[in-house]
DOLUM-915483 format. One record per residue: y, x, z of N, C-alpha, C, O in turn; residue in one letter; residue number from 1. Coordinates in Angstrom, 3 decimals. Each point is the difference from the previous one (the first is absolute). Layout:
((Y, X, Z), (Y, X, Z), (Y, X, Z), (Y, X, Z), A, NUM)
...
This chain:
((217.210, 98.983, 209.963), (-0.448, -0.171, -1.355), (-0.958, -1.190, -0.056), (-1.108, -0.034, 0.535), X, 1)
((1.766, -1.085, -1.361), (-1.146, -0.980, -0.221), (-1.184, 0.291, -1.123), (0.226, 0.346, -1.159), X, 2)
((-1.918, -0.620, 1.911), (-0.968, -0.618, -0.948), (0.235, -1.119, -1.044), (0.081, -1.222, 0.122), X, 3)
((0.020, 2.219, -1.412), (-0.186, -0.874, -0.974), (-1.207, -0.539, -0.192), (-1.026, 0.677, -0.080), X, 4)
((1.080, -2.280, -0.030), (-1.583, -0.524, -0.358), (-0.682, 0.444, -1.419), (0.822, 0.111, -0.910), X, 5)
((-1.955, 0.117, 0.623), (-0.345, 0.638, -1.358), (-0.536, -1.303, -1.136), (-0.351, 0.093, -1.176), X, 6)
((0.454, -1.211, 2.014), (-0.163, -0.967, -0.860), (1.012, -0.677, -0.587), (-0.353, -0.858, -0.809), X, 7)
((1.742, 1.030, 1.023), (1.497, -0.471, -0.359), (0.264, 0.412, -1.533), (0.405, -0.835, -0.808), X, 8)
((-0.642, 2.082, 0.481), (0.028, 0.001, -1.403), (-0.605, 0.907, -1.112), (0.482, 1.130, -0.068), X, 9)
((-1.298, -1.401, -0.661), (-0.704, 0.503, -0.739), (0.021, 1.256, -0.376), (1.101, 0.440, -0.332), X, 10)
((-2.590, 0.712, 0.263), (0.676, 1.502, -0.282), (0.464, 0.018, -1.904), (0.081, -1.049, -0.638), X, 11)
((0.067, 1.874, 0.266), (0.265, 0.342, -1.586), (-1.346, -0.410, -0.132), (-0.253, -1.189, -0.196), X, 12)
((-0.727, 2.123, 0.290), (-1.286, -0.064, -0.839), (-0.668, -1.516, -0.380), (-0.694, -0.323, -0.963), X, 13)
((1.365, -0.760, 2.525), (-0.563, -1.433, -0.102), (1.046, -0.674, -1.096), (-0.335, -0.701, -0.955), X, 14)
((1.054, 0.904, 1.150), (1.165, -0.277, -0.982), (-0.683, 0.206, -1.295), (-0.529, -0.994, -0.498), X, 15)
((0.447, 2.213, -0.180), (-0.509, 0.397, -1.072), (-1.540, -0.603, -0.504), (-0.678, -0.020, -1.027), X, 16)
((0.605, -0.398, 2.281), (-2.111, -0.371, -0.921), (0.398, -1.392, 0.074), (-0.758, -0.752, -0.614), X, 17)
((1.815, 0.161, 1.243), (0.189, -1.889, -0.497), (0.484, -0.292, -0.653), (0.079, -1.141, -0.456), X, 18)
((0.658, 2.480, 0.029), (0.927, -0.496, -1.607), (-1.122, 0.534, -0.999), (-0.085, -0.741, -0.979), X, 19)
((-0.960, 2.011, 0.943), (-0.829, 0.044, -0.887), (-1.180, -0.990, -0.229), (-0.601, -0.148, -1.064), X, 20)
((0.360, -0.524, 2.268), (-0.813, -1.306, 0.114), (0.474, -0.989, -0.554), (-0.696, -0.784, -0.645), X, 21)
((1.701, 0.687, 0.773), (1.115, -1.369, -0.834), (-0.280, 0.390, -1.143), (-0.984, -0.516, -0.529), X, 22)
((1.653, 1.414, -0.121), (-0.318, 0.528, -1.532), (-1.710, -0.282, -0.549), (-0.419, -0.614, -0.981), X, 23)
((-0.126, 1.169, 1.808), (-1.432, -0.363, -0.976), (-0.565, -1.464, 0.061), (-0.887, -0.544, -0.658), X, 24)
((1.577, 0.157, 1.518), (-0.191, -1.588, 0.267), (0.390, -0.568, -1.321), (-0.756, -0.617, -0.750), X, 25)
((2.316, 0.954, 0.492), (0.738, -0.968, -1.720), (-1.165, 0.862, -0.758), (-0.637, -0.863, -0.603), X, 26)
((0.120, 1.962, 0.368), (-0.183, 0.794, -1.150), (-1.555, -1.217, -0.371), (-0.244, -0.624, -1.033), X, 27)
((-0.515, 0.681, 2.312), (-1.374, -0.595, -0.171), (0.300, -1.803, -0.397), (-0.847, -0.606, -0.656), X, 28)
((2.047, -0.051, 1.113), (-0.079, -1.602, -0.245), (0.481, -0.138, -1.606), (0.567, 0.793, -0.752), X, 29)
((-0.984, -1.960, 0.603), (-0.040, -0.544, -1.450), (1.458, -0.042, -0.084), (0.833, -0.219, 0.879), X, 30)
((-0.694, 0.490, -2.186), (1.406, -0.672, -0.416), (0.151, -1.069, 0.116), (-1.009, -0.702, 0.061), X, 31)
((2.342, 0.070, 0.023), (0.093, -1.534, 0.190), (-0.475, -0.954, -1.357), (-0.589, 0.766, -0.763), X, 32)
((0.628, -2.118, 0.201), (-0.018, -0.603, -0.790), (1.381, -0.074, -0.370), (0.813, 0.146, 0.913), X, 33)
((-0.257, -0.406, -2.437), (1.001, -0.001, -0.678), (0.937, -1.304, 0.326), (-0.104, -1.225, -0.053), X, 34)
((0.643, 1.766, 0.255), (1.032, -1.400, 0.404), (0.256, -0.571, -1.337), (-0.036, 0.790, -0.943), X, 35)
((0.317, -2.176, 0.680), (-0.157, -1.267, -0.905), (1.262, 0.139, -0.409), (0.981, -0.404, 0.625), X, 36)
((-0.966, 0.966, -1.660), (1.792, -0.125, -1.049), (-0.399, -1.288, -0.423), (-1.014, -0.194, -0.670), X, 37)
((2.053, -0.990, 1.174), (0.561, -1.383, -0.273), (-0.051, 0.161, -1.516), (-0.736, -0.604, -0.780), X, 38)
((1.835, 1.712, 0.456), (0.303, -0.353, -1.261), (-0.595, 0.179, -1.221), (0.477, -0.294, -1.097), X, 39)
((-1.646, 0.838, 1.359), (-0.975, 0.103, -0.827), (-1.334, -1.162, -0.294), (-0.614, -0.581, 0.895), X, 40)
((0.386, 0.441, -2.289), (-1.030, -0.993, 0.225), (-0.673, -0.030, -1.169), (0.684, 0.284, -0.983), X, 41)
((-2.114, -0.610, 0.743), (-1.030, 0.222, -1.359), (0.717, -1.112, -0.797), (-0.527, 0.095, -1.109), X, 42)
((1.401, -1.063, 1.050), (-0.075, -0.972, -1.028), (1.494, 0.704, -0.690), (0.911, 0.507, 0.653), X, 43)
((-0.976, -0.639, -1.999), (0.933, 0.310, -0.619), (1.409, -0.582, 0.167), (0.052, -1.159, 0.412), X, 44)
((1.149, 1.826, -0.685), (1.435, -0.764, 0.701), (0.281, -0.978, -1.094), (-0.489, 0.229, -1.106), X, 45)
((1.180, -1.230, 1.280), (0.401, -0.942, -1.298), (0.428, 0.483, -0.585), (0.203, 1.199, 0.191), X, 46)
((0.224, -1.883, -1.336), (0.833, 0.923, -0.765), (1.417, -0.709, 0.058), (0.179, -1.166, 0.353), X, 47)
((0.987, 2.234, -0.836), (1.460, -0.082, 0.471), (0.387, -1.354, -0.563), (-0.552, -0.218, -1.078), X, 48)
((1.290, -0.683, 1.476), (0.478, -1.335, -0.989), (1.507, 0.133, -0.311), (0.772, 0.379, 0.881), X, 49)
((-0.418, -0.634, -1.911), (1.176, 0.771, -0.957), (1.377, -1.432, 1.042), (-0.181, -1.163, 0.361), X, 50)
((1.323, 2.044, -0.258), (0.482, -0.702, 0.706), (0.939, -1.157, -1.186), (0.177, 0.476, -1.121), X, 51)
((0.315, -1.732, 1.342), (0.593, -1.047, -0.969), (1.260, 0.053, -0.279), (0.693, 0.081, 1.014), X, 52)
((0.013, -0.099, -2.219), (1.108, 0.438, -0.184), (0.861, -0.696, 0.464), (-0.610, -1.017, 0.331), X, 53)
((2.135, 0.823, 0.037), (0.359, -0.914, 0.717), (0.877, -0.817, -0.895), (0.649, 0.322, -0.995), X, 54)
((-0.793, -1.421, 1.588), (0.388, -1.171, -0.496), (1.664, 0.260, -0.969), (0.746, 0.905, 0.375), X, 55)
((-0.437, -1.607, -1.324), (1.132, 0.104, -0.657), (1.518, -0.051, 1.311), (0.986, 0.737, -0.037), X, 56)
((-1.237, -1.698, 0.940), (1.128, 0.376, 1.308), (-0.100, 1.169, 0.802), (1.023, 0.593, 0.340), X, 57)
((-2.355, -0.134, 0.056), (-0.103, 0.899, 1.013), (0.297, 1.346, -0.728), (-0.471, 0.118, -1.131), X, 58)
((1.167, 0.861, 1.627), (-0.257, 1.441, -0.324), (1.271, 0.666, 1.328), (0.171, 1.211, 0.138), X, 59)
């Protein structure tokens, strides 16, 4: 019968307090800053320009 080494892999209970450590870790950090919607912006959009009727040849 081989000695298993006791440092090869983690018991449950260590398991369980690094994932509850992880957790209070996100719970306590700041939320991130808002990521920058491009498509948004304070100056008003132009306004629409009416399209030109077409020429007496073109249609």
């Amino acid at each position: 019968m081989a000695l298993q080494d006791p440092q090869a892999e983690p018991s449950m209970e260590e398991i369980l307090a690094s994932i509850r450590r992880i957790i209070s870790e996100e719970e306590q950090a700041p939320a991130p800053e808002p990521v920058l919607d491009l498509t948004q912006s304070d100056t008003p959009a132009p306004a629409p320009v009416a399209a030109a009727a077409p020429a007496d040849g073109e249609r």
